[in-house]
N, C-alpha and C positions, 0 to 999 in steps of 0.2 A: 614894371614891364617895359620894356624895351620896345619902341614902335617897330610896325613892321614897315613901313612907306617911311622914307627919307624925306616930309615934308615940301622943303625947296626943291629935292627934283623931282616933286610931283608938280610941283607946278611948272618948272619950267620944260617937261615935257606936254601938259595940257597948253602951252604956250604956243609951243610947236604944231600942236593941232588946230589951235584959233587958227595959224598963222598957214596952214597948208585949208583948211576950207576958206577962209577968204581970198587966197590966192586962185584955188579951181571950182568957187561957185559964184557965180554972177548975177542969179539971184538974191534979191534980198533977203525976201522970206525963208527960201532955202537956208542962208547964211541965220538966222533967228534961230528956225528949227533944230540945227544941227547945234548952234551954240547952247539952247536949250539943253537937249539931249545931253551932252556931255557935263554940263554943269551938275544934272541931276547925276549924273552919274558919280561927279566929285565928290555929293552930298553924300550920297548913298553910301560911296567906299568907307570916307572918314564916319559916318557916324556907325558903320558897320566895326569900324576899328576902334571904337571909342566904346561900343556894349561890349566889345571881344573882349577889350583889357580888361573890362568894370566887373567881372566874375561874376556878373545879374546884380550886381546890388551899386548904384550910383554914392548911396549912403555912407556905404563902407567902404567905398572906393578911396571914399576923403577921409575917414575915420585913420582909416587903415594908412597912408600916408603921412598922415599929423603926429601918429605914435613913433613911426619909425622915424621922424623927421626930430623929435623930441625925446630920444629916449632918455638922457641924464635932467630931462628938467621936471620942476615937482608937476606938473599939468598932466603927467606920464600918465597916473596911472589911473586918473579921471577919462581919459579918452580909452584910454584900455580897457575899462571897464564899460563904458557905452556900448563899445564895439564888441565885447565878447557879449554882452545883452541882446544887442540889436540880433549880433550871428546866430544867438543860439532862438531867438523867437522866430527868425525869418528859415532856420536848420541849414544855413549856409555853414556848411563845414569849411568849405577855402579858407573863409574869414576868419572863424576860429581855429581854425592851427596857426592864421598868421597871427592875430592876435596874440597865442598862448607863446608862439616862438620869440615873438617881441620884447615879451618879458624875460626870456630866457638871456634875449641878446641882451636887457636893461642889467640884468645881475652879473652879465659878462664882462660889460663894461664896467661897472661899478667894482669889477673882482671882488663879487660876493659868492663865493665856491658856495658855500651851506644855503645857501638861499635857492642857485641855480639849480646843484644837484637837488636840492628837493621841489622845486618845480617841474625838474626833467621827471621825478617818479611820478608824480600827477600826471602830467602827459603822456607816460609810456601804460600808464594805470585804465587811463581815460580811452585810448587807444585800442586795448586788452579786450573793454567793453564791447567798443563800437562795431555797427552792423552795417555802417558806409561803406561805400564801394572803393575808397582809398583808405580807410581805416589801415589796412595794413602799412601800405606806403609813408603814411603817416607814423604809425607806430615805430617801423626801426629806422626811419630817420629821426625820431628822435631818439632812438636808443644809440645810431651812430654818432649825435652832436653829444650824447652825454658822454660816451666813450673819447673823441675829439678833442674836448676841451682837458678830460684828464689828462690824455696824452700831453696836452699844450702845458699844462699843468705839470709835469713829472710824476702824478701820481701813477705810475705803470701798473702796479699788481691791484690797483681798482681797476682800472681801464680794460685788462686781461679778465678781471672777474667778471666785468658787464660783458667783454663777448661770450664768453660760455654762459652768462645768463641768457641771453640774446639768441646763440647757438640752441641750449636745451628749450626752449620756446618755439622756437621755430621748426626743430625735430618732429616736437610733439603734436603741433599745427600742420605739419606740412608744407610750409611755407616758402617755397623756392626762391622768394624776393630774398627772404629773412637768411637763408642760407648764402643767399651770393654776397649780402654785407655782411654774413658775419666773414668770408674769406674775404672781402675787400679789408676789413678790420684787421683780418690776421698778417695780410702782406703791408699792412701801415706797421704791425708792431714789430716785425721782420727787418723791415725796413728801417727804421730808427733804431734795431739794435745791430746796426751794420751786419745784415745775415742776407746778403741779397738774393741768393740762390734759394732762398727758403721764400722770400718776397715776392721772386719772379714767378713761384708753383702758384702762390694763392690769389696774384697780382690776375694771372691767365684764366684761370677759375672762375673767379669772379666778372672779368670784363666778357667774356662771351656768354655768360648768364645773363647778365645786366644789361648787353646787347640785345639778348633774344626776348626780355621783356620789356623791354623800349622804354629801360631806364637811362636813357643815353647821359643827361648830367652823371650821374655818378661812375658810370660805363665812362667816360671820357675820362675823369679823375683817376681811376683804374689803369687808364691808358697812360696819362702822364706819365704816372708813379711808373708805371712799366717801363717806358723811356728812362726816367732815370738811374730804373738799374740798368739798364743796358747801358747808359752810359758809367756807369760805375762798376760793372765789367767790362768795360774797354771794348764793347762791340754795338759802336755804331751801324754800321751794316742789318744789326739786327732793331735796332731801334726804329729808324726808319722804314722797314714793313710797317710796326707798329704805326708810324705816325700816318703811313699810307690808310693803315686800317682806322685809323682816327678819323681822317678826310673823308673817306665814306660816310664811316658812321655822321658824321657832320652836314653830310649833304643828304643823308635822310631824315634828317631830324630834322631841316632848312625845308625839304620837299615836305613835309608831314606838318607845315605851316607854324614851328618852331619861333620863336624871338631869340635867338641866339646873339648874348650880350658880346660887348667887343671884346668882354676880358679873357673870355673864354677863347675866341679867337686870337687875341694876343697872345695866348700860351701855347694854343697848338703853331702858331710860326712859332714862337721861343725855341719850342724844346725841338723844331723841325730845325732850326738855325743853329742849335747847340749842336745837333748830331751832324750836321751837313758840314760845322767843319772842324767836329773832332774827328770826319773820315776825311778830309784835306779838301771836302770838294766847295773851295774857298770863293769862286763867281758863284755857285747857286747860294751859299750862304748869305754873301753880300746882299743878295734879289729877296731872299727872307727877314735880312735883317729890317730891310728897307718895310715891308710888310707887316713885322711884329712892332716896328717904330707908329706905322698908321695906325694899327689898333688901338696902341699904347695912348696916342693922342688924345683918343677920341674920350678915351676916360681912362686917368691915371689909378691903378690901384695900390694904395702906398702898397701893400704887401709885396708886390711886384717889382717895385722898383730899385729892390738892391740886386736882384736876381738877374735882370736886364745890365744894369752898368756893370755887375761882376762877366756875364754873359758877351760883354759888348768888349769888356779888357782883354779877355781870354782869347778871343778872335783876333784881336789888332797886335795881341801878342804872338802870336799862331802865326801869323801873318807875316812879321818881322817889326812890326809897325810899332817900337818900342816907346817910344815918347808917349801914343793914344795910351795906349795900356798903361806907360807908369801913373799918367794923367788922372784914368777911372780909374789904378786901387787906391792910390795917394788920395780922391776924393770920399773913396769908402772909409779909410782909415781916419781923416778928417772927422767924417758924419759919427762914425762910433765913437771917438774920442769924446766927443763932447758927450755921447749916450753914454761915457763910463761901461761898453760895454769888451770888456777886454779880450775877450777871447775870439770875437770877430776881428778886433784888431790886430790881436797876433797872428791868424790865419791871412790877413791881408797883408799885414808887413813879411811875413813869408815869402809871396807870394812878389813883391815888391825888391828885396834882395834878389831873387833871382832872376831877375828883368834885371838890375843894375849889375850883374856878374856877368850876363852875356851881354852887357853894353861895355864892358871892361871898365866898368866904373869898381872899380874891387874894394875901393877905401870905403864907397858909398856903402855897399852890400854888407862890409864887415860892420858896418855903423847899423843897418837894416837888420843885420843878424842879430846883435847884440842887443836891439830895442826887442824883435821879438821873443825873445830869454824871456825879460823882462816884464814884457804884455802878458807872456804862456804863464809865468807864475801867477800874474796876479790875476788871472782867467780861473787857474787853479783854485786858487787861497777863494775867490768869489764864491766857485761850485760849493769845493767843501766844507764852508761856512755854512752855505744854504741849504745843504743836507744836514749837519748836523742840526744845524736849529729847527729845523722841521720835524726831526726827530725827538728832540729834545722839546719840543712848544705839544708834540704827542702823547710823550709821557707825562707831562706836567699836568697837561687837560684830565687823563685815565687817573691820575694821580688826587688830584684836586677830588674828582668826581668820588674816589672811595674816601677819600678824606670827608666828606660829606655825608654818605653811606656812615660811616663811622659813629660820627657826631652824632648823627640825629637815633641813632640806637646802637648798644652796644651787643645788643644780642644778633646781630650781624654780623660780629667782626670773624666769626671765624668763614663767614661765607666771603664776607671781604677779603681776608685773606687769600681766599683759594683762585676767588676774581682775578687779586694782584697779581697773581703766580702766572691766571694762563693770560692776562695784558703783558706780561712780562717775557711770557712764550712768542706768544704771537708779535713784538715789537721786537723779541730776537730773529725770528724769522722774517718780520719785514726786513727787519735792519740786515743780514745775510742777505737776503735778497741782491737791495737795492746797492749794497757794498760789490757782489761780484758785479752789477750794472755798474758802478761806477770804475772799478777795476779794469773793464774791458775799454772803457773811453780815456782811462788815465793810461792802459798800455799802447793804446795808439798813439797819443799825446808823446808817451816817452819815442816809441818809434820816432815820430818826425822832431821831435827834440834833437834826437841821437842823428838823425840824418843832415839835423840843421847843422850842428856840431862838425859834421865830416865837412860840408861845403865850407861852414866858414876857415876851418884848415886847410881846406883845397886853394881856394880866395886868398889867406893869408901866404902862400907860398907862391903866390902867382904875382907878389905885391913886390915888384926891383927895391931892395935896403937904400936904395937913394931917397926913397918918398916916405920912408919909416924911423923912428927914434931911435936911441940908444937902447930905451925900454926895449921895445915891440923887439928891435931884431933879438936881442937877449930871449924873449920870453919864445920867439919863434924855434931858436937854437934848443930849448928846454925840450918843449911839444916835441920836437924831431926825436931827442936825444931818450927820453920820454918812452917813445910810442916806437923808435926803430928797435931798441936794447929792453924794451920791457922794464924797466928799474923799479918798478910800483911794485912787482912783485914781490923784493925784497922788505920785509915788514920794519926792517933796522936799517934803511937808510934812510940818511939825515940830509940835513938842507947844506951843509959840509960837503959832502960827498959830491952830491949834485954840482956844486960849486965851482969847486976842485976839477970835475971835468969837463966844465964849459969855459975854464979860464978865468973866471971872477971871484967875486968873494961872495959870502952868504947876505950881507943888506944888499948889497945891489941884485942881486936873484929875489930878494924878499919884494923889493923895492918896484920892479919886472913883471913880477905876478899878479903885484897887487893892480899895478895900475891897467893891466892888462884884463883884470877879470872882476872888475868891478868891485874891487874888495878882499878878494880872495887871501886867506894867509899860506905859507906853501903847504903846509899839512891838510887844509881844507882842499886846496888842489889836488895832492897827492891822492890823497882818499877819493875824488872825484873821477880819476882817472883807474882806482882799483872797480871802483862803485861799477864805472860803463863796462869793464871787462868782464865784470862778476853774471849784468845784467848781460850778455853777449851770452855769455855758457850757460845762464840758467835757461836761454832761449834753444842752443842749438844743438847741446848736449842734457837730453832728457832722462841719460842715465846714471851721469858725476850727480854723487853724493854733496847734498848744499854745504855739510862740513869743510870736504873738499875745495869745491868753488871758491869758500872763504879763504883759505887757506893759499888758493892758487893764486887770489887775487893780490895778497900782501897783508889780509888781517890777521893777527896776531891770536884772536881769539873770534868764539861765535858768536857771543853776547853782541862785540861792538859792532862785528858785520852784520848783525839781524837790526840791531838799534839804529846804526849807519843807514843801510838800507831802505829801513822803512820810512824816515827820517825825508830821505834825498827824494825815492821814490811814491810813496803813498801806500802802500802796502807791502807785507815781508816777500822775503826771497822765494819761498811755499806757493803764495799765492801769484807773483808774479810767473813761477813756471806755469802753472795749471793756465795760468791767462793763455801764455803763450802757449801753449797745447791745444789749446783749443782752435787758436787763431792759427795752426799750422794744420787742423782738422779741416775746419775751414775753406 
């Protein structure tokens, strides 16, 4: 609990009152009585603030403390056990959901998935039962921490199965709370699959439900998320209502004798300071920033704190204020490096180039381009490893498990059989699934690939041949020669040809490419250049024949433009239209 008195200036306002009755009473006694009075009074607030927080039980105030204060050490789950004892003889329900959650949070941290989720069924079980007057509240929050965590997880088509479990429960009950999480649930999963307009219907549903039952924590998280699609529709203006509408609700929850933690007010300036100056309005921003830095203080939430310095860059870059901002992403890129985790990195070094392009730093930017290539792949090759083996550690398990079945009787095997076939169903259909999920964030990925690609050409032509090699201007002379005359198209021209009309011979062209593109032989180039053309028509022309496409592009045959394709891209040319279809729906 969060106190509600600021301790220190409680007292140094009681200070103040010593300090005005000694001054206008010249009586002694008088001066006793009144000093009296007021002390009693000091008593009375603080120990009134000390039953408030203690939920009636002193016991388990400390119980309850000592587990959260220990949840990785073995002593865990000796107090956990006292405590859910003590709660259930004394029928303090508070205690026991914090108790039972503690454990949830001890499997969370230990990333023990099977142990959590089946803890979460016991509490949503136990919940089902109960005849308390928060039983409900209780119940689909933890139906939304079991659904959360899969999200955080990538398990998505569990995550989608628990709200419709959650949803049909709640139908059936009547349950208006259970109804407005399960649309908060649906505009999280909206949301993460980049569909903001479908996030913003269930995002709005949800918070003025959640408003009107005076679930104001989750009603403000509502709000957030709401914020962020607006900033992710580019309509700031509309954000801030929102945020305005947050402030209310903030201040009734503050009048309704609330303990509203600082983190929560760090967030609402946050996302108040993102929007104030993604619409330009750059002095109010500043006055927020200043604001969301207090809170920030008072207790740092690591979770927060990339979000702030990305938050903090974006501004000073807005601004003009180029040096701050290269400062905080060149810090981010730092921190993730050592995380190994590359795909933040490549979205920071992104983000980093084009700060060093409109510093006219263009050697830097070409250098910042070419790392995040680099990063994007191996951000890639990370994902798609971790999908495959997840898959793959799935079937082995279902595998394993009939192999077992097997063994231990043979007069099973035909029922074993027919098991395989529908684990076989059902893992083709997971695995479709989570392939078009992964399709729709590999064809964004190729978007800002393909956009990085145009800058760093833009960059590289902006570069005077006095501050460049022999290589670079050569390989610059190709790009041009390249991409004005189309040549790629031709599926029989050779590195000869090419040669021949830039004036040089074929090793110094070989020679030009390579060291320009980290390796590249001219054929690999060549092909990379039909590859982005092919992916350009399969996006804007929805009704050329993929035959065609190949054909327009310079490949010679289908076989090697589908093999090519899926090879460079992550999935074939088929699937990549349908992505793009969609995202032109959109």
């Amino acid at each position: 609990m969060w106190a509600k008195f600021n301790f220190q200036e409680l007292v140094i306002k009681i200070s103040t009152i010593f300090a005005n009755i000694f001054m206008h009473n010249t009586n002694t006694m008088n001066r006793f009585i009144l000093l009296l009075i007021v002390l009693i009074g000091l008593v009375s607030t603080v120990k009134a603030e000390k039953e408030d927080s203690l939920h009636g039980d002193k016991v388990l105030f400390e119980l309850n403390k000592q587990v959260y204060d220990n949840l990785k050490s073995p002593s865990f789950f000796k107090m956990q056990k006292d405590g859910l004892k003590r709660a259930v003889s004394t029928g303090n329900e508070f205690y026991y959901n914090s108790f039972r959650r503690a454990i949830l949070s001890h499997y969370y941290v230990l990333e023990d998935k099977d142990k959590f989720l089946e803890e979460c069924d016991e509490l949503i079980d136990h919940y089902k039962e109960g005849k308390e007057k928060k039983s409900e509240k209780y119940l689909y929050d933890a139906w939304a921490t079991k659904f959360d965590r899969l999200q955080i997880w990538g398990d998505h088509d569990h995550a989608v199965a628990v709200i419709h479990q959650m949803g049909d429960y709640a139908q059936q009950h009547r349950h208006e709370l259970g109804k407005a999480i399960v649309n908060f649930c649906f505009g999280q999963v909206y949301l993460d699959n980049r569909q903001p307009a479908e996030a913003d219907k269930y995002y709005r549903l949800a918070y003025s439900e959640l408003f009107r039952k005076k679930e104001y924590d989750r009603a403000l998280r509502a709000g957030f998320n709401l914020i962020a699609v607006q900033m992710n529709l580019e309509a700031p203006e509309k954000g801030l209502l929102i945020s305005d509408a947050n402030a209310r609700l903030l201040k009734q929850w503050q009048a309704e004798g609330a303990d509203v933690n600082p983190v929560t007010l760090m967030k609402q300036a946050l996302y108040r300071f993102r929007l104030l100056y993604q619409a330009g309005h750059f002095d109010a921003a500043e006055a927020q920033r200043d604001t969301m830095l207090h809170y920030n203080n008072m207790y740092k939430d690591p979770a927060q704190q990339e979000i702030i310095q990305y938050a903090i860059a974006s501004f000073e870059e807005q601004r003009g204020n180029y040096k701050e901002a290269y400062a905080g992403l060149n810090a981010l890129i730092t921190r993730f490096l050592k995380e190994k985790n590359y795909l933040k990195v490549a979205l920071y070094r992104y983000e980093l180039a084009d700060i060093q392009r409109k510093q006219g730093d263009y050697k830097g930017a070409m250098e910042s381009y070419r790392q995040y290539g680099i990063e994007n792949d191996s951000a890639n090759i990370q994902s798609t490893n971790s999908q495959l083996n997840e898959l793959t550690e799935k079937f082995h398990l279902n595998e394993l498990t009939l192999q077992n079945k097997l063994s231990t009787n043979r007069l099973y095997a035909a029922i074993a059989c027919i098991v395989l076939l529908s684990v076989a169903i059902v893992i083709y259909f997971i695995y479709t699934s989570r392939l078009r999920r992964k399709n729709r964030v590999l064809y964004d990925t190729i978007v800002q690939s393909q956009k990085m690609q145009d800058d760093l050409y833009t960059t590289h032509e902006q570069i005077s041949e006095d501050q460049l090699s022999n290589e670079e201007i050569l390989y610059r002379k190709l790009c041009k020669l390249i991409q004005d005359e189309e040549l790629f198209k031709d599926s029989q021209i050779k590195r000869e040809d090419l040669a021949a009309k830039l004036g040089t011979n074929r090793t110094y062209l070989a020679d030009a490419i390579k060291q320009c593109t980290d390796g590249l032989t001219f054929m690999e180039y060549l092909n990379r250049c039909r590859l982005r053309h092919a992916a350009t028509l399969l996006s804007e022309d929805q009704n050329m024949p993929i035959n065609e496409i190949g054909d327009d592009s310079g490949f010679n045959s289908r076989s090697t433009f589908n093999r090519l394709f899926r090879e460079f891209y992550g999935m074939s040319p088929s699937e990549y239209r349908a992505i793009s279809k969609e995202k032109r729906i959109e």
